[in-house]
Backbone as a ProteinNet text record, in pm:
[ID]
protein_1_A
[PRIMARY]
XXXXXXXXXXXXXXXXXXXXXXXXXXXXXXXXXXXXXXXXXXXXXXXXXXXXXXXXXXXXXXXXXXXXXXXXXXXXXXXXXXXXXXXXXXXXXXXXXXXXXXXXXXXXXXXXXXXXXXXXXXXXXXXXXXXXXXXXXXXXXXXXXXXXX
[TERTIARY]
13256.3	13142.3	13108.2	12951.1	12930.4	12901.3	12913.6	12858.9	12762.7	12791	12698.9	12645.2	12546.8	12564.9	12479.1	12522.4	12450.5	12405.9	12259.6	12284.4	12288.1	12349.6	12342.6	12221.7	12213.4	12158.2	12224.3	12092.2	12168.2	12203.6	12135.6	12151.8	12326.7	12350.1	12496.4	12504.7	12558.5	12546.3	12692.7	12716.3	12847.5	12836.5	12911.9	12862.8	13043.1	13014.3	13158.4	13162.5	13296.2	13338.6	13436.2	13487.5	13569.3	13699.3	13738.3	13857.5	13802.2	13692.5	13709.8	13616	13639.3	13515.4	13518	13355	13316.8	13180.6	13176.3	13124	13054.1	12956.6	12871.9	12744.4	12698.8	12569.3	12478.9	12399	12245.3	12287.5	12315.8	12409.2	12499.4	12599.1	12694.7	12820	12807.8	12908.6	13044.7	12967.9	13051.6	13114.5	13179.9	13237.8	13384.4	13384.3	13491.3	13516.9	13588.2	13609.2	13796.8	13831.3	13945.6	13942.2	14032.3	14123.6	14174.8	14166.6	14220.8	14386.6	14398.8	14520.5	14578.3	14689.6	14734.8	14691.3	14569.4	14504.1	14377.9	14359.1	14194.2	14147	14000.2	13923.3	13893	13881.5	13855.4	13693.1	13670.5	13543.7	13532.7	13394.3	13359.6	13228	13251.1	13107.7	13066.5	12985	12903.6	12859.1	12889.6	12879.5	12768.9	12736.5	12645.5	12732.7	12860.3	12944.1	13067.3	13067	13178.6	13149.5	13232.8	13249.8	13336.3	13419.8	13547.9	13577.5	13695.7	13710.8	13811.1	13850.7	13941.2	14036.1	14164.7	14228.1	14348.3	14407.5	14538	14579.4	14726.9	14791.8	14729.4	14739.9	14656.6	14775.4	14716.9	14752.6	14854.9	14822.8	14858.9	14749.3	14778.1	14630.9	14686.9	14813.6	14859.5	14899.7	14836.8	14823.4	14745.5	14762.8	14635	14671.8	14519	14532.8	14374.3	14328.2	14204.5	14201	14110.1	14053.6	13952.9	13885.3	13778	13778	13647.3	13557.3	13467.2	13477.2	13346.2	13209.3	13153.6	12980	13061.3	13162.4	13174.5	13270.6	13298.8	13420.4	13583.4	13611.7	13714.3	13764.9	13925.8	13939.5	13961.2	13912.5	13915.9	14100.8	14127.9	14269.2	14274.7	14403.9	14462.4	14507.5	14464.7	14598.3	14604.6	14711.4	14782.7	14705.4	14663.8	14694.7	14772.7	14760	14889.2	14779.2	14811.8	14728.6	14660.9	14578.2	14463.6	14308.9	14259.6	14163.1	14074.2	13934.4	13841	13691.8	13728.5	13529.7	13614.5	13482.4	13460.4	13317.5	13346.4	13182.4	13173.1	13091.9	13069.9	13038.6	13095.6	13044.3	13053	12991.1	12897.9	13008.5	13054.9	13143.1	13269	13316.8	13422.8	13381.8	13506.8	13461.5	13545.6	13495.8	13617.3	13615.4	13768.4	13799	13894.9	13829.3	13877.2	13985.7	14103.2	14246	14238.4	14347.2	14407.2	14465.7	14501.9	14565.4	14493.4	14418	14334.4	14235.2	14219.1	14079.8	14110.9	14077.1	14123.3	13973.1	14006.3	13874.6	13949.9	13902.6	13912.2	13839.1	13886.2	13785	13723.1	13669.1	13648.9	13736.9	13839.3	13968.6	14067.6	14095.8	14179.3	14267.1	14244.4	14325.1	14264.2	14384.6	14390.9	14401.9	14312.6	14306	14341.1	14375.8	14373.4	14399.5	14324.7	14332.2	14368	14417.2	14405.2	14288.3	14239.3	14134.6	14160.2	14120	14118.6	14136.5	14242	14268.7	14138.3	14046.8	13898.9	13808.6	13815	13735.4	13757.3	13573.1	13536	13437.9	13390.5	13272.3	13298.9	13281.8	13279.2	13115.3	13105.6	13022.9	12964.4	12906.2	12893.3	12734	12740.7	12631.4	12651.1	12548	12568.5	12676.2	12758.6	12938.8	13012.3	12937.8	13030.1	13085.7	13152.8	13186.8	13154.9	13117.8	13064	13139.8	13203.5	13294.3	13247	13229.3	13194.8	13295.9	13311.1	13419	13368.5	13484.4	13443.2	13370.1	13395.9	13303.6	13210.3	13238.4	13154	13143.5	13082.5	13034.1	13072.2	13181.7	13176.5	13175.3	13175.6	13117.7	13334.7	13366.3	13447.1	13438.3	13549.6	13513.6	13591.6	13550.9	13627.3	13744.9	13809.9	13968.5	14013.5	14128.3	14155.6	14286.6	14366.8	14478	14562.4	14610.3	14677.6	14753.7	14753	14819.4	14919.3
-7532.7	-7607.9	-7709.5	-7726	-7818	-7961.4	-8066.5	-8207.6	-8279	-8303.8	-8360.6	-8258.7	-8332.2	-8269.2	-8415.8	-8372.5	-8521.9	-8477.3	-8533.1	-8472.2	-8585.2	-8524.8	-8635.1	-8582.9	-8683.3	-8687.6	-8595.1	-8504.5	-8379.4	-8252.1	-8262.3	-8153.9	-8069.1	-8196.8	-8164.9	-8177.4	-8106.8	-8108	-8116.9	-8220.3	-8234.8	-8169.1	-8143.8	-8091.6	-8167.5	-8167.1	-8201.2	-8128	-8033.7	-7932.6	-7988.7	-7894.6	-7884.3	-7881.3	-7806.1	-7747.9	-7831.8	-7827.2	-7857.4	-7978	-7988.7	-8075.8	-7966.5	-7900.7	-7920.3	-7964	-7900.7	-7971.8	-7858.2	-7869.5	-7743.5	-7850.3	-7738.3	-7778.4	-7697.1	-7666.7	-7544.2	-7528.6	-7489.6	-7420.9	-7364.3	-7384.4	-7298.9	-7362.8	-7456.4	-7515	-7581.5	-7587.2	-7708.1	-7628.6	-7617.4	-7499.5	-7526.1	-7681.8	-7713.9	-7727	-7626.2	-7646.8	-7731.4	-7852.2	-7962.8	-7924.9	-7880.4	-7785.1	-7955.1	-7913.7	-8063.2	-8006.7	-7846.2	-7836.1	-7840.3	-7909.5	-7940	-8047.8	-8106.3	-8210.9	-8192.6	-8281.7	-8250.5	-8401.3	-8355.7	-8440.8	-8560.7	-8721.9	-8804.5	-8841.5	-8924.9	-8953.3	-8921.4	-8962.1	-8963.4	-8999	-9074.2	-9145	-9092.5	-9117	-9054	-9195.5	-9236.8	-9334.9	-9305.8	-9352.5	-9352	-9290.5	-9277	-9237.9	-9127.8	-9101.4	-9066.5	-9046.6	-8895.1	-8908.6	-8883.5	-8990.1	-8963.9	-8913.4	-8889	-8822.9	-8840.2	-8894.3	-8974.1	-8834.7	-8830	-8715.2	-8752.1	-8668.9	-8694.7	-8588.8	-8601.7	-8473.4	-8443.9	-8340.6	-8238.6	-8309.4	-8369	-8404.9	-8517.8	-8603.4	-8759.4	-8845.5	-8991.1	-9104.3	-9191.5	-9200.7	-9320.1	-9244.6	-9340.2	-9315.7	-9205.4	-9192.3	-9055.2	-9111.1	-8997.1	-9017.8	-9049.9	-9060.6	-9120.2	-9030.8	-8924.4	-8854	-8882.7	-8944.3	-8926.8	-8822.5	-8772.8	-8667.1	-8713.2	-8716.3	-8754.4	-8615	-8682.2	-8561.2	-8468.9	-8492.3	-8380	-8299.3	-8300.4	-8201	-8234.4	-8328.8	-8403.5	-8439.9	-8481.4	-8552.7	-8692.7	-8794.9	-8875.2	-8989.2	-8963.3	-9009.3	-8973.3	-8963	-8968.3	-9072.8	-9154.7	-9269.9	-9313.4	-9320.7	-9340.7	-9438.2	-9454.9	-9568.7	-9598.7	-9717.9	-9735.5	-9762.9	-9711.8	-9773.1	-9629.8	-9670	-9512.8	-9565.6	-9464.4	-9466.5	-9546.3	-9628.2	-9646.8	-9634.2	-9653.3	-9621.1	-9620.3	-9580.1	-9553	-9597.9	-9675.4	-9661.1	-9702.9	-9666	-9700.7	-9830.8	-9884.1	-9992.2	-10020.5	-10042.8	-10034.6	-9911	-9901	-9744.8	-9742.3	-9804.4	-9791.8	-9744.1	-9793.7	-9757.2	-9875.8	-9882.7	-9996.8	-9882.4	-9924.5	-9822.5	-9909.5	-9922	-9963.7	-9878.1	-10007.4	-9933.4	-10002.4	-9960.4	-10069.7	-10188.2	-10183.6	-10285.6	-10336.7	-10302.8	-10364.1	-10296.5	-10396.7	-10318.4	-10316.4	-10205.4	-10151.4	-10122.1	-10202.3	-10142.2	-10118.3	-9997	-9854.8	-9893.2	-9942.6	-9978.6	-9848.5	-9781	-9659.6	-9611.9	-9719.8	-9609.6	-9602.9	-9634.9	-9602.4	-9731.4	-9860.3	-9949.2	-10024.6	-10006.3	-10051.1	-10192.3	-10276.3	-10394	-10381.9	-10523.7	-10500.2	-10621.7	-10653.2	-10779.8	-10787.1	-10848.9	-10801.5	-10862.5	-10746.3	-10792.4	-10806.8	-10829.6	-10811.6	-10708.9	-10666.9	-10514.5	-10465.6	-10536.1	-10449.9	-10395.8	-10416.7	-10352.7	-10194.1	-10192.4	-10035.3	-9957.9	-10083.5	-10007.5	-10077.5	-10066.9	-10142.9	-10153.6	-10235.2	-10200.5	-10322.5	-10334.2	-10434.1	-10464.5	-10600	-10656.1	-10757.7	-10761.2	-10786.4	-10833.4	-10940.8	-10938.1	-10948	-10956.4	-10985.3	-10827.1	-10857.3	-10726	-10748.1	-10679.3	-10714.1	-10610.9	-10634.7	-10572.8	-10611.5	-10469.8	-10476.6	-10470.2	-10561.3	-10566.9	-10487.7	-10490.5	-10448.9	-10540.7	-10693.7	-10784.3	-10854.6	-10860	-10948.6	-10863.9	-10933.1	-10914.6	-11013.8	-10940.7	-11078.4	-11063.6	-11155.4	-11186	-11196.7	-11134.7	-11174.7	-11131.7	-11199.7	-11108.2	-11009.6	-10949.9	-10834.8	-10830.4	-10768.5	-10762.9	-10782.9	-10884	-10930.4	-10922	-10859.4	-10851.8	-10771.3	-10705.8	-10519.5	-10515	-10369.6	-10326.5	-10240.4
-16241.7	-16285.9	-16176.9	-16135.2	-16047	-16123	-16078.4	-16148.4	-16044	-15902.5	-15849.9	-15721.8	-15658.8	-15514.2	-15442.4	-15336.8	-15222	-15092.1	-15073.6	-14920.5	-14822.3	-14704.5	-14621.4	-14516.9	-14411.1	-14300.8	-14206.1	-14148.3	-14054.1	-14124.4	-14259.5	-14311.4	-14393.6	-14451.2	-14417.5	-14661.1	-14689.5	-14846.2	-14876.7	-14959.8	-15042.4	-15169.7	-15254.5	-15371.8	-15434.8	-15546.5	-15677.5	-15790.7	-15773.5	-15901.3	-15951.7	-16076.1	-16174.4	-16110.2	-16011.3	-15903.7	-15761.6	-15728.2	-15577.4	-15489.8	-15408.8	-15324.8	-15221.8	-15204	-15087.5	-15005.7	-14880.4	-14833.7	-14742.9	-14663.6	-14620.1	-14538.7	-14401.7	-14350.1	-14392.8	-14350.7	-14296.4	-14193.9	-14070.8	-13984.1	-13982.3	-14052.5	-14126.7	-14006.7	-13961.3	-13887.4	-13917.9	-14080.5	-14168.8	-14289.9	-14346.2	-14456.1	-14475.2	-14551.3	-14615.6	-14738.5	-14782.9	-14929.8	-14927.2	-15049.8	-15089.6	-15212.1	-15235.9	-15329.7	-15399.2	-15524.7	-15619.5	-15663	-15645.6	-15648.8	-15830.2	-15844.2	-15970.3	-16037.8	-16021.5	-16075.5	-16117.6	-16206	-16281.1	-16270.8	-16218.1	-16162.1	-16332.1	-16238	-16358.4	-16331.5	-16190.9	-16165.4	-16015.2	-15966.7	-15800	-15790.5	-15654	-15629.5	-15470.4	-15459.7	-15324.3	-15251	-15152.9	-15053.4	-14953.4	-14872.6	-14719	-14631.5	-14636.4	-14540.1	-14585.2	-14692.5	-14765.7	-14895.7	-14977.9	-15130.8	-15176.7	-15258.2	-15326.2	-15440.4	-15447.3	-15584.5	-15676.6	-15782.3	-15880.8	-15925.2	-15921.5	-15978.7	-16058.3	-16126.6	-16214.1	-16245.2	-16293.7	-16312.2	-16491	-16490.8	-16609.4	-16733.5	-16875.9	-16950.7	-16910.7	-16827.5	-16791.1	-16797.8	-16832.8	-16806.8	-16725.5	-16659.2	-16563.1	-16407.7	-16354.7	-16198.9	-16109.8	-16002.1	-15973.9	-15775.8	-15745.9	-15634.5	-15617.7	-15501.1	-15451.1	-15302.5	-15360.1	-15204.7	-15153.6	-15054.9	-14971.6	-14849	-14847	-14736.9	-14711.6	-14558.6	-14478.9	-14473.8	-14434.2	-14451.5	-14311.1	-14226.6	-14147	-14208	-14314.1	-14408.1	-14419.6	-14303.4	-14241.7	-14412.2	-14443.5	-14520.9	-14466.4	-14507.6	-14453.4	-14485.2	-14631.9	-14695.8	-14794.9	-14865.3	-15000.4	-15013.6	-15089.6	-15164.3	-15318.3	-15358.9	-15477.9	-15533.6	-15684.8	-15702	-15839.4	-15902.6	-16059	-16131.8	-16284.2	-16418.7	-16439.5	-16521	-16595.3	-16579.6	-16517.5	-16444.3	-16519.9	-16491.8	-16572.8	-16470.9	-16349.4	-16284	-16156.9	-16084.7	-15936.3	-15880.1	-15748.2	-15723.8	-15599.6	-15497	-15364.4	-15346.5	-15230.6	-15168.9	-15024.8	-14988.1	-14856.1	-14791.6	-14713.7	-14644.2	-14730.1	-14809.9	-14906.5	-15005.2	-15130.5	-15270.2	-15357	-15456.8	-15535.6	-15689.4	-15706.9	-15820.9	-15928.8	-15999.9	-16144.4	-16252.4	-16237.6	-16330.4	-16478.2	-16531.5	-16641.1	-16580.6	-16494.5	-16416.2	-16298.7	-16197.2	-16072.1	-16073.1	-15992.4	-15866.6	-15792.8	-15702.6	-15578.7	-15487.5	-15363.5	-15270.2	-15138.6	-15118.6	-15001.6	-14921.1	-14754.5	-14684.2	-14623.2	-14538.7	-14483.1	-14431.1	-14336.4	-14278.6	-14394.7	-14522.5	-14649.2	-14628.6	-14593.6	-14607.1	-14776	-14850.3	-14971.9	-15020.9	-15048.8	-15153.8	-15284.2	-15331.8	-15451.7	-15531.3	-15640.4	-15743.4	-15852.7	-15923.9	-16064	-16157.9	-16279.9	-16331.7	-16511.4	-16589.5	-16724.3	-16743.4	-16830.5	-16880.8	-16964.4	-16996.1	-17102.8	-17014	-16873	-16817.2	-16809.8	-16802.1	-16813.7	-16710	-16667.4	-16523.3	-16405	-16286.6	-16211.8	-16113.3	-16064.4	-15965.8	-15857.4	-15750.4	-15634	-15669.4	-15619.9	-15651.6	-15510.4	-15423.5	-15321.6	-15235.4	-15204.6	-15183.7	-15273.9	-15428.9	-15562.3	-15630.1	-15694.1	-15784.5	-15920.7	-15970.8	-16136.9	-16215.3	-16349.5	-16396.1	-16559.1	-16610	-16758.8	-16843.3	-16916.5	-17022.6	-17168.7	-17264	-17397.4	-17409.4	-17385.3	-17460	-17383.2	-17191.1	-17146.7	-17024.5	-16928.5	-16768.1	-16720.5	-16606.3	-16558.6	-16384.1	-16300.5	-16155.9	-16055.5	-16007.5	-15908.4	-15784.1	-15718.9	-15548.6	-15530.5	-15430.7	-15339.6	-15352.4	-15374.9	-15339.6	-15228.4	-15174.4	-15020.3	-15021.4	-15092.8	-15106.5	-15083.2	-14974.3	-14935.1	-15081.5	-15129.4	-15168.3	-15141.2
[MASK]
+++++++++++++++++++++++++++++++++++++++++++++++++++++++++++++++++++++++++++++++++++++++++++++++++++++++++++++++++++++++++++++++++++++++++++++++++++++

């Protein structure tokens, strides 16, 4: 099953399945298909530079991994993170990804931040250098994560 597709600049098409990420030009130069393997996809967001993809092992809700692919088919990293998933979403060449336990922001080369936020959060998303984070009950305004994880 497909869910998204994106194109980039240069003719270059990402697409997001059920099983896989890939990735493809109009030249036929590019023809990468990322196998999710023993994991089933949770979320993924599509960046200016990059689209990641939220995974977990099949009938688990704690922990996962975090793949990004660049528009040249390249993987760009895998990394771990802790808690059960709740959003994903681009920000500026990264992504920040929302747990039960943190937020985590992915700079473009995969160096990992991380804060802790209210366990009710459910969306995440950037609002010019702020991060905005929807709770069961409120919205609320913090910063970036500056913290390696």
């Amino acid at each position: 099953m497909l869910f998204a597709v994106k194109y980039y600049p240069g003719g270059t098409v990402a697409a997001v399945g059920d099983h896989e990420l890939w990735v493809f030009n109009k030249k036929g130069s590019i023809q990468q298909k990322h196998s999710y393997k023993d994991q089933q996809l949770s979320g993924f967001a599509f960046g200016d530079s990059a689209v990641s993809v939220v995974l977990r092992d099949f009938g688990g809700t704690e922990n996962g991994t975090l793949m990004t692919v660049n528009p040249s088919g390249d993987k760009a990293y895998d990394l771990q993170y802790a808690g059960t998933f709740r959003d994903i979403s681009s920000y500026n060449s990264g992504v920040l990804l929302l747990t039960s336990d943190k937020l985590y922001y992915i700079d473009s080369g995969g160096l990992k931040y991380s804060s802790e936020v209210t366990r009710d959060g459910r969306m995440v998303s950037a609002l010019d250098k702020k991060v905005v984070v929807l709770g069961l009950t409120s919205l609320y305004e913090t910063n970036l994560p500056t913290k390696l994880a």
